[in-house]
KOLLUM-911334 format. One record per residue (C-alpha): x, y, z; residue number from 1. Coordinates in pm, 1 decimal, always signed. Layout:
<recs>
@east->X | north->Y | up->Z | loti->NUM
...
</recs>
This chain:
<recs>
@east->-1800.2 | north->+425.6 | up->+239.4 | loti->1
@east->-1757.5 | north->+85.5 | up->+67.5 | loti->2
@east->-2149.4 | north->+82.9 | up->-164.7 | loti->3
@east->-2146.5 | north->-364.9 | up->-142.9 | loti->4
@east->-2050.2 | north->-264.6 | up->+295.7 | loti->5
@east->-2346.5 | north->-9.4 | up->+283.7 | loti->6
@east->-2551.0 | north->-226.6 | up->+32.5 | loti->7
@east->-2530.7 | north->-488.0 | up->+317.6 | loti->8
@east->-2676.2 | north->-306.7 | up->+565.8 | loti->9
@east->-2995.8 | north->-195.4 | up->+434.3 | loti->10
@east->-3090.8 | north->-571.3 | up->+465.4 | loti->11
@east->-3010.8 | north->-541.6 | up->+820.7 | loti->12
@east->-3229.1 | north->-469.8 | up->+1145.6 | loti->13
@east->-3166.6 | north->-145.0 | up->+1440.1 | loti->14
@east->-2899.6 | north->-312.1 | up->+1666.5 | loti->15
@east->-2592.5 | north->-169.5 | up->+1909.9 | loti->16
@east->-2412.0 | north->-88.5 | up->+1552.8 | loti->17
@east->-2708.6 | north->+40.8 | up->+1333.4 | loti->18
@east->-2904.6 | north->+291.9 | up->+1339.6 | loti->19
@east->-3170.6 | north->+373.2 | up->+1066.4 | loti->20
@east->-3326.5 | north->+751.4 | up->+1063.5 | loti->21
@east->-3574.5 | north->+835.0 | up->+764.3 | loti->22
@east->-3538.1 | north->+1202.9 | up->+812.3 | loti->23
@east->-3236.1 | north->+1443.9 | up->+856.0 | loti->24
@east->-3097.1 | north->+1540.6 | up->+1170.1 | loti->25
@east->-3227.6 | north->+1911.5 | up->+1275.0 | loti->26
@east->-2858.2 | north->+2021.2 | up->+1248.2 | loti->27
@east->-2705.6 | north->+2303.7 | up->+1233.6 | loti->28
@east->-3048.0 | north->+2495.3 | up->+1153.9 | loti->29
@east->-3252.7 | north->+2337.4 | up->+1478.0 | loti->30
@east->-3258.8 | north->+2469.5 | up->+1839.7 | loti->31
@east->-3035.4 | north->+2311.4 | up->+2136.9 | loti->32
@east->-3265.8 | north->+2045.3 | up->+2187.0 | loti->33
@east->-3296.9 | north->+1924.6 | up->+1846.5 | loti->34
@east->-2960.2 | north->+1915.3 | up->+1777.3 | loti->35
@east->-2820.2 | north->+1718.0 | up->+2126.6 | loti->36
@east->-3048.6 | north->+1410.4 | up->+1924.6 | loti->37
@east->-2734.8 | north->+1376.6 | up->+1724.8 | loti->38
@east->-2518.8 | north->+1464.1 | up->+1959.6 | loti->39
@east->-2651.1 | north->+1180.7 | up->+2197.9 | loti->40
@east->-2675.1 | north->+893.4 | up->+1930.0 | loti->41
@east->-2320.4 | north->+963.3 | up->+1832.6 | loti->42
@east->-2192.1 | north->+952.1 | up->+2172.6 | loti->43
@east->-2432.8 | north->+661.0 | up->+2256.8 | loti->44
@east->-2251.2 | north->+441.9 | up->+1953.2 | loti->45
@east->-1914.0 | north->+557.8 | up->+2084.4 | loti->46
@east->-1962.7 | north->+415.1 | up->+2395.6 | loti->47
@east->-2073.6 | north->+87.9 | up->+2349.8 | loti->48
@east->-1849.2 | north->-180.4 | up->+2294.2 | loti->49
@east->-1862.7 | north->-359.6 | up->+1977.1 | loti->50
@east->-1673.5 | north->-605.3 | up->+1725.5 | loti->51
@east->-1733.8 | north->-349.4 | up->+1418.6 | loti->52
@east->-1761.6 | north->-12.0 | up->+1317.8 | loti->53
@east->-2154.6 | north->+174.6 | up->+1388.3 | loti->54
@east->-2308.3 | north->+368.7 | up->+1135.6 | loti->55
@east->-2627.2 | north->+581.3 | up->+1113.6 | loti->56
@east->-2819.8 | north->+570.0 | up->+780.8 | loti->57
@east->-2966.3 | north->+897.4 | up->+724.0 | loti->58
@east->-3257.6 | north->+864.8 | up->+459.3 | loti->59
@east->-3309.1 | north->+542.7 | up->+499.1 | loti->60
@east->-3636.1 | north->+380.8 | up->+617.3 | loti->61
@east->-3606.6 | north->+80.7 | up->+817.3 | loti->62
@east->-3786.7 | north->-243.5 | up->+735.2 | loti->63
@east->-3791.2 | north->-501.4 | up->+958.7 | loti->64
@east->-3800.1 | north->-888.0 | up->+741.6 | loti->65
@east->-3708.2 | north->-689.0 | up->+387.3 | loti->66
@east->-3483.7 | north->-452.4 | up->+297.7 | loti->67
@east->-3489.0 | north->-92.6 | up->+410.0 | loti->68
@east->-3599.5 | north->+159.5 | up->+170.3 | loti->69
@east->-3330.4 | north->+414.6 | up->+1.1 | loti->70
@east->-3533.6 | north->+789.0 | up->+81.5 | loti->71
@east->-3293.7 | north->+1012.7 | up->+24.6 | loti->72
@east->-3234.0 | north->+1356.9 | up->+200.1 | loti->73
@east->-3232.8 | north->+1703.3 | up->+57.0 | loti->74
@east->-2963.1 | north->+1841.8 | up->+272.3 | loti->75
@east->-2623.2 | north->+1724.7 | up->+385.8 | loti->76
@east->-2461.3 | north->+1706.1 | up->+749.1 | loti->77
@east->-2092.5 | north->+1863.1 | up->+665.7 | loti->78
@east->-1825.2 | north->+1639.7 | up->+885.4 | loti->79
@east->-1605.0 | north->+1925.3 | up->+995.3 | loti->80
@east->-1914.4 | north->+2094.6 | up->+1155.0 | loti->81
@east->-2071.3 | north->+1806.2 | up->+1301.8 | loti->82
@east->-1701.6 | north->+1703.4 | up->+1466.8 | loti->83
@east->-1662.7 | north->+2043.9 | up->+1597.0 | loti->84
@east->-2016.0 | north->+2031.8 | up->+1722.1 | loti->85
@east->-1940.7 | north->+1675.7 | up->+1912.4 | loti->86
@east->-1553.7 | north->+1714.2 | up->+2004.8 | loti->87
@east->-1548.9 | north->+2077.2 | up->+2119.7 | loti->88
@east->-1824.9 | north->+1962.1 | up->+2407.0 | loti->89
@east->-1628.6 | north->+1598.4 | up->+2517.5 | loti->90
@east->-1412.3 | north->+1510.3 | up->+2788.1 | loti->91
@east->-1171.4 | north->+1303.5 | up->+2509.6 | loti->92
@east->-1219.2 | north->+1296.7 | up->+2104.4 | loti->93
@east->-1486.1 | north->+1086.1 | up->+1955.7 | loti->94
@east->-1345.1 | north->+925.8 | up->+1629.6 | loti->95
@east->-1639.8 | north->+945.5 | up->+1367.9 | loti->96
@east->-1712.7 | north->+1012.4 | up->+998.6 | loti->97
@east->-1963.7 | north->+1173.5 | up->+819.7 | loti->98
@east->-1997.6 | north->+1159.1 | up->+446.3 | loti->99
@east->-2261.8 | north->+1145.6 | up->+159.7 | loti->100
@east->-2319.9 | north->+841.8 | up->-23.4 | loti->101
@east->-2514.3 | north->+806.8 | up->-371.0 | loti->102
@east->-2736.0 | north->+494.1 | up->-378.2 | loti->103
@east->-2991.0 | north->+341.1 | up->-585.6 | loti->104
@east->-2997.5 | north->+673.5 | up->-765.1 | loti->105
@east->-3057.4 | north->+859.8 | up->-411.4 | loti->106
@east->-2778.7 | north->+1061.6 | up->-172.7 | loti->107
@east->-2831.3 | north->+1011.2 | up->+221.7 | loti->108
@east->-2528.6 | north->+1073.5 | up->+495.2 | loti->109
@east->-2349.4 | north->+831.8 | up->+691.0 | loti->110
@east->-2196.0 | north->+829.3 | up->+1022.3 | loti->111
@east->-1934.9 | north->+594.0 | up->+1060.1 | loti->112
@east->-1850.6 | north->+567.7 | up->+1427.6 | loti->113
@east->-1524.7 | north->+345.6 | up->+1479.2 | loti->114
@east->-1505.2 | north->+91.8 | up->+1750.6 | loti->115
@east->-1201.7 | north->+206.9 | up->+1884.9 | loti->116
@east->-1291.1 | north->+464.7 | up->+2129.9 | loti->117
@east->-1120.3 | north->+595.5 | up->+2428.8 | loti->118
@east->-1438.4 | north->+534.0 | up->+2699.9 | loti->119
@east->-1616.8 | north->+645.4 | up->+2885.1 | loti->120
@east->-1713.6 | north->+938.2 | up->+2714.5 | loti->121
@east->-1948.4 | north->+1230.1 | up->+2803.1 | loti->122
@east->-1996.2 | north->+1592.3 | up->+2803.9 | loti->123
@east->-1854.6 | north->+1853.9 | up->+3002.5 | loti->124
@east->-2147.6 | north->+2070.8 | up->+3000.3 | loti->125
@east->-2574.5 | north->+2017.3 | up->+2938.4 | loti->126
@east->-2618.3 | north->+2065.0 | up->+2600.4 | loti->127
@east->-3031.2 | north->+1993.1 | up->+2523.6 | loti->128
@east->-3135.2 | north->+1664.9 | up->+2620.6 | loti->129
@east->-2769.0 | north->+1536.4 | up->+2657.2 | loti->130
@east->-2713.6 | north->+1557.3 | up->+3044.1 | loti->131
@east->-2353.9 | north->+1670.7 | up->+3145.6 | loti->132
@east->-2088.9 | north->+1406.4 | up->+3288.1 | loti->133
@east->-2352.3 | north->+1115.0 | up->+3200.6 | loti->134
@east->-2216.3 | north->+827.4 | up->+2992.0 | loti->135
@east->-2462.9 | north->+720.4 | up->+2703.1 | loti->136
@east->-2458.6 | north->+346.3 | up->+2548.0 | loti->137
@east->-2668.5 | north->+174.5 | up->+2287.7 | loti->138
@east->-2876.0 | north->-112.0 | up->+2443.2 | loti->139
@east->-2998.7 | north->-297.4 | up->+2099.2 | loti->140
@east->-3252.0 | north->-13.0 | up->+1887.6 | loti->141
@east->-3250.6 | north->+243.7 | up->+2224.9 | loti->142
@east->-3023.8 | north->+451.1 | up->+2355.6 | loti->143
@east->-3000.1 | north->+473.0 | up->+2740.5 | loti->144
@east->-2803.6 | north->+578.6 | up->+3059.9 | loti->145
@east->-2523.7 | north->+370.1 | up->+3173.7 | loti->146
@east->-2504.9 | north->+232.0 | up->+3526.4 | loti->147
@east->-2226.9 | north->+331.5 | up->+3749.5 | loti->148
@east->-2095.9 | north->-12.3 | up->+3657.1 | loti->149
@east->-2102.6 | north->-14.1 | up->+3328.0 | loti->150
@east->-1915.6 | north->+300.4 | up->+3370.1 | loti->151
@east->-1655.8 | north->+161.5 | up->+3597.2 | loti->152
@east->-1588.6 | north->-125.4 | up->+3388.2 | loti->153
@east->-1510.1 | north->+133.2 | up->+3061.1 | loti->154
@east->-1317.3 | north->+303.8 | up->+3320.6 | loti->155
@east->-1077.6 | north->-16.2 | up->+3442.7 | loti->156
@east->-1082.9 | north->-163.9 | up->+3061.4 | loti->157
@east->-921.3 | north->+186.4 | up->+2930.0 | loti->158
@east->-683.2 | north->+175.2 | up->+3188.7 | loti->159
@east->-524.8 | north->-166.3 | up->+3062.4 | loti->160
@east->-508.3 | north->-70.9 | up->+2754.7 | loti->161
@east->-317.9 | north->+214.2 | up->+2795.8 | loti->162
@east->-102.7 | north->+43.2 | up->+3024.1 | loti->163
@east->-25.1 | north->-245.0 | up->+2743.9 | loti->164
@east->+37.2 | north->+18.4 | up->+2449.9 | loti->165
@east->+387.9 | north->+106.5 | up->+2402.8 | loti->166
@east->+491.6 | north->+463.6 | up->+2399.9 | loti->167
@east->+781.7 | north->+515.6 | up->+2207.9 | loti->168
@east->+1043.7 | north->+804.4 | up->+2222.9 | loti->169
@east->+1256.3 | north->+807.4 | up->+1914.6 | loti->170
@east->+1608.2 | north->+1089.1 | up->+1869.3 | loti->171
@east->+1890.8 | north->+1085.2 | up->+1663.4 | loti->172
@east->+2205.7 | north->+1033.2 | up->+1846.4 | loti->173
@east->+2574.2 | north->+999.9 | up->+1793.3 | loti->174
@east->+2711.4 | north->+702.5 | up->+1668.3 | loti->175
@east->+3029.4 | north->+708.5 | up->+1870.2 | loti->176
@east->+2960.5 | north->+906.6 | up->+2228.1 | loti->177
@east->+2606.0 | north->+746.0 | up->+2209.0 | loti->178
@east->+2480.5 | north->+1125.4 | up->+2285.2 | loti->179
@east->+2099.1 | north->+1177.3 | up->+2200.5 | loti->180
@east->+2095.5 | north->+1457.2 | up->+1987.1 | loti->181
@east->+1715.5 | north->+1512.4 | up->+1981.7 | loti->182
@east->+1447.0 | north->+1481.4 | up->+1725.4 | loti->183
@east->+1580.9 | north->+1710.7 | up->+1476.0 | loti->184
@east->+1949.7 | north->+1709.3 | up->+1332.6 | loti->185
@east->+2185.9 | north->+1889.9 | up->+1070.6 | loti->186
@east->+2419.9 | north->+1645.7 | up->+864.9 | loti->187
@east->+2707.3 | north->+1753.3 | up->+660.9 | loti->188
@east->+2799.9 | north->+1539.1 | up->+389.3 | loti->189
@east->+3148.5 | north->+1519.5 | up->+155.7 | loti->190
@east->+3152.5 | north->+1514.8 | up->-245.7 | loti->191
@east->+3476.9 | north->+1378.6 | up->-361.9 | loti->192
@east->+3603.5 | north->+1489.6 | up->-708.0 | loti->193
@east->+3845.8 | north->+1370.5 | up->-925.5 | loti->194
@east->+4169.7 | north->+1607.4 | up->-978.0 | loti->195
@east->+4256.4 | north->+1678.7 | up->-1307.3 | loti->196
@east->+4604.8 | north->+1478.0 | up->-1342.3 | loti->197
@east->+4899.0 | north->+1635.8 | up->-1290.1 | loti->198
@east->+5199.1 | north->+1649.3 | up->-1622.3 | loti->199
@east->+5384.1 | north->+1363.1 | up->-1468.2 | loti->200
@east->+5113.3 | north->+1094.5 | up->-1481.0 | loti->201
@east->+5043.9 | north->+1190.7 | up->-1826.8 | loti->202
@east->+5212.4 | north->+883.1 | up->-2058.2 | loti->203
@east->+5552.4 | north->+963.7 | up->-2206.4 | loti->204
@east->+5445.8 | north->+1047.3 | up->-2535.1 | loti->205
@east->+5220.2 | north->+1320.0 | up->-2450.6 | loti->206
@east->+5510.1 | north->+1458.3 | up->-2205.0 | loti->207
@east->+5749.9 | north->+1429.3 | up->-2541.3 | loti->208
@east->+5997.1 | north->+1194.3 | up->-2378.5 | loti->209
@east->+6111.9 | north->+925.3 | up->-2467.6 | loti->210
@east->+5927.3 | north->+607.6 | up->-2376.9 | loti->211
@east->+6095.3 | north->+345.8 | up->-2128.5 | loti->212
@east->+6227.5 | north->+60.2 | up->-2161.5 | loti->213
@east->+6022.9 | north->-236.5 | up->-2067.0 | loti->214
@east->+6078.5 | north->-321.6 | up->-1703.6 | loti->215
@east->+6121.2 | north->-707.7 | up->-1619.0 | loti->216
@east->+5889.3 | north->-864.5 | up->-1344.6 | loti->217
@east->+5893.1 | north->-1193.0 | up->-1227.2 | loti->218
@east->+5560.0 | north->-1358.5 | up->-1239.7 | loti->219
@east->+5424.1 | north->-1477.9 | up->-884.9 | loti->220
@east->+5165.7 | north->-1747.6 | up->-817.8 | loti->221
@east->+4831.4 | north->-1520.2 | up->-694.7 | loti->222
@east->+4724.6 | north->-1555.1 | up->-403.9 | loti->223
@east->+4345.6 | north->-1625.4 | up->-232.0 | loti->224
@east->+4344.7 | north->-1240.1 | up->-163.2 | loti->225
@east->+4447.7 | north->-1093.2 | up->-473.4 | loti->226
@east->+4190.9 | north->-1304.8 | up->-653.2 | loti->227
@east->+3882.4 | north->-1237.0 | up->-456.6 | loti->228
@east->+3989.6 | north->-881.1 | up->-287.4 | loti->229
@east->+3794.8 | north->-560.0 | up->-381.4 | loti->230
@east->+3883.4 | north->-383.9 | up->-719.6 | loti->231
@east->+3986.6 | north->-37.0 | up->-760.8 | loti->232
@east->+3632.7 | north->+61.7 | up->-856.6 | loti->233
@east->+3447.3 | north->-127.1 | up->-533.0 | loti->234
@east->+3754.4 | north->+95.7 | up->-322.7 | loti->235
@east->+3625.7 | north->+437.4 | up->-490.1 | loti->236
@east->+3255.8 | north->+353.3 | up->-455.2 | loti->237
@east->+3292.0 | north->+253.6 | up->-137.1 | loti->238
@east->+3495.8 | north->+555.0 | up->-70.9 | loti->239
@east->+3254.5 | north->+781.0 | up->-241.6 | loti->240
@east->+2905.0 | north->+639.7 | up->-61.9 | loti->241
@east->+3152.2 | north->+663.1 | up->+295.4 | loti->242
@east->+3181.8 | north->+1048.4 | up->+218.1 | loti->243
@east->+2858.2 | north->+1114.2 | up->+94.7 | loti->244
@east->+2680.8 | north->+930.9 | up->+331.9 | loti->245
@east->+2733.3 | north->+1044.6 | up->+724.9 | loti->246
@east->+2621.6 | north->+783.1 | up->+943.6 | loti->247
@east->+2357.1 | north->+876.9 | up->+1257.2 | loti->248
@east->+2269.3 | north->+676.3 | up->+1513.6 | loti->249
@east->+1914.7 | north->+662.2 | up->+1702.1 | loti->250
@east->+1822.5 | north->+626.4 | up->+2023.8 | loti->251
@east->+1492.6 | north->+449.6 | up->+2102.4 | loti->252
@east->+1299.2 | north->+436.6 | up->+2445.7 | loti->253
@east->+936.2 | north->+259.9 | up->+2521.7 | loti->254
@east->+850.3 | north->+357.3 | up->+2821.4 | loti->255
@east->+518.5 | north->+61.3 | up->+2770.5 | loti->256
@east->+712.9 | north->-189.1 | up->+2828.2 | loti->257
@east->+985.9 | north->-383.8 | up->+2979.4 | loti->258
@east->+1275.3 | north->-243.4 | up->+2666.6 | loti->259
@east->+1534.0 | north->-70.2 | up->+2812.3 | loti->260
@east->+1688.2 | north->+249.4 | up->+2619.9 | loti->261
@east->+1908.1 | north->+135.7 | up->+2339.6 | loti->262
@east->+2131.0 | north->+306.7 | up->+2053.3 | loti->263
@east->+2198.3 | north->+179.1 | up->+1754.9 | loti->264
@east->+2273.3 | north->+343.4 | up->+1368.7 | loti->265
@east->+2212.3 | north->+308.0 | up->+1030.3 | loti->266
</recs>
């Protein structure tokens, strides 16, 4: 976490995006009941709607009108055991962090709990104080019980989102039948090599004949073509990168929106 973004927020009061605890969480050493408290706050910060990220200070002592005071904790929540303790008992992920942060000389964890959440979001079974299938918000400093409506309107607001995101199938395909080939595809490519020249483009001289005579050409006014058309070496790199290079198409598909399938290739 950003130390000037966490330096911030010790000057800050309890709200819907803050939460200050002085003590650790009784987790993973506590009983059922002492360790749904995290599992409720975490869920209750999930759930609410909000313009920024929520954290949870942990060793921090709030002051209300001054700045909190850095504590400090002794012993660290681990992130991988507090998400397997929170996801493995959800209807739908919970996107959270938790990490230790050094400051003013003292460590304390943070929970980071985005604001982009798929709501409503509760848990499948009782776990301690956390009741099963009930939907828990932050109202300011508290954490409470949402009302059927508040629950209803998570309910209708995930819906149009999902409806508005775009869901986009991607495959290779072939260039020319336009045939999706899938997501996964084997190319072969051509290296082209010079041939050693053959005797009779060697010059004369190194043949041991006897050189030509001079042959006469009439000169010719050059035209608009001959002046600006590709050289020899633009032909044989061009030739070379056609070889090496086997063009694929794609196929592309958002079934989101109003796009119809197209093909294209690169």
């Amino acid at each position: 976490m950003d130390i000037d973004v966490l330096t911030a927020l010790l000057y800050e009061t309890e709200s819907e995006t803050l939460d200050f605890k002085s003590g650790q969480y009784r987790f993973p050493s506590g009983n059922e009941q002492e360790r749904s408290e995290l599992l409720k706050d975490i869920l209750a910060f999930a759930n609410t709607w909000k313009r920024s990220d929520a954290y949870i200070l942990i060793g921090v002592d709030e002051n209300r009108g001054g700045k909190a005071a850095v504590l400090g904790v002794p012993d660290h929540l681990r992130d991988g055991d507090v998400q397997q303790f929170v996801n493995s008992r959800t209807n739908r992920p919970v996107s959270f962090l938790v990490e230790t942060v050094t400051i003013e000389g003292r460590e304390i964890d943070v929970i980071g709990v985005s604001k982009n959440q798929q709501r409503p979001i509760f848990t499948k079974s009782a776990c301690g104080s956390v009741k099963a299938g009930t939907v828990y918000v932050r109202r300011g400093s508290t954490t409470a019980e949402a009302d059927p409506d508040e629950v209803a309107h998570m309910a209708r607001a995930q819906a149009e989102i999902n409806l508005a995101l775009p869901v986009i199938e991607f495959e290779f395909a072939n260039r020319k039948s336009q045939k999706r080939l899938g997501r996964e595809v084997e190319l072969t490519s051509n290296l082209l090599v010079d041939a050693p020249p053959s005797p009779a483009s060697k010059p004369a001289q190194q043949q041991g004949l006897p050189p030509k005579a001079p042959a006469l050409y009439s000169l010719q006014p050059l035209s608009i073509v001959d002046v600006l058309g590709p050289s020899t070496k633009d032909v044989r790199d061009y030739r070379e990168r056609s070889a090496i290079l086997n063009s694929i198409g794609f196929w592309i598909h958002n079934s989101g929106s109003v796009r119809r399938e197209t093909s294209g290739s690169r």
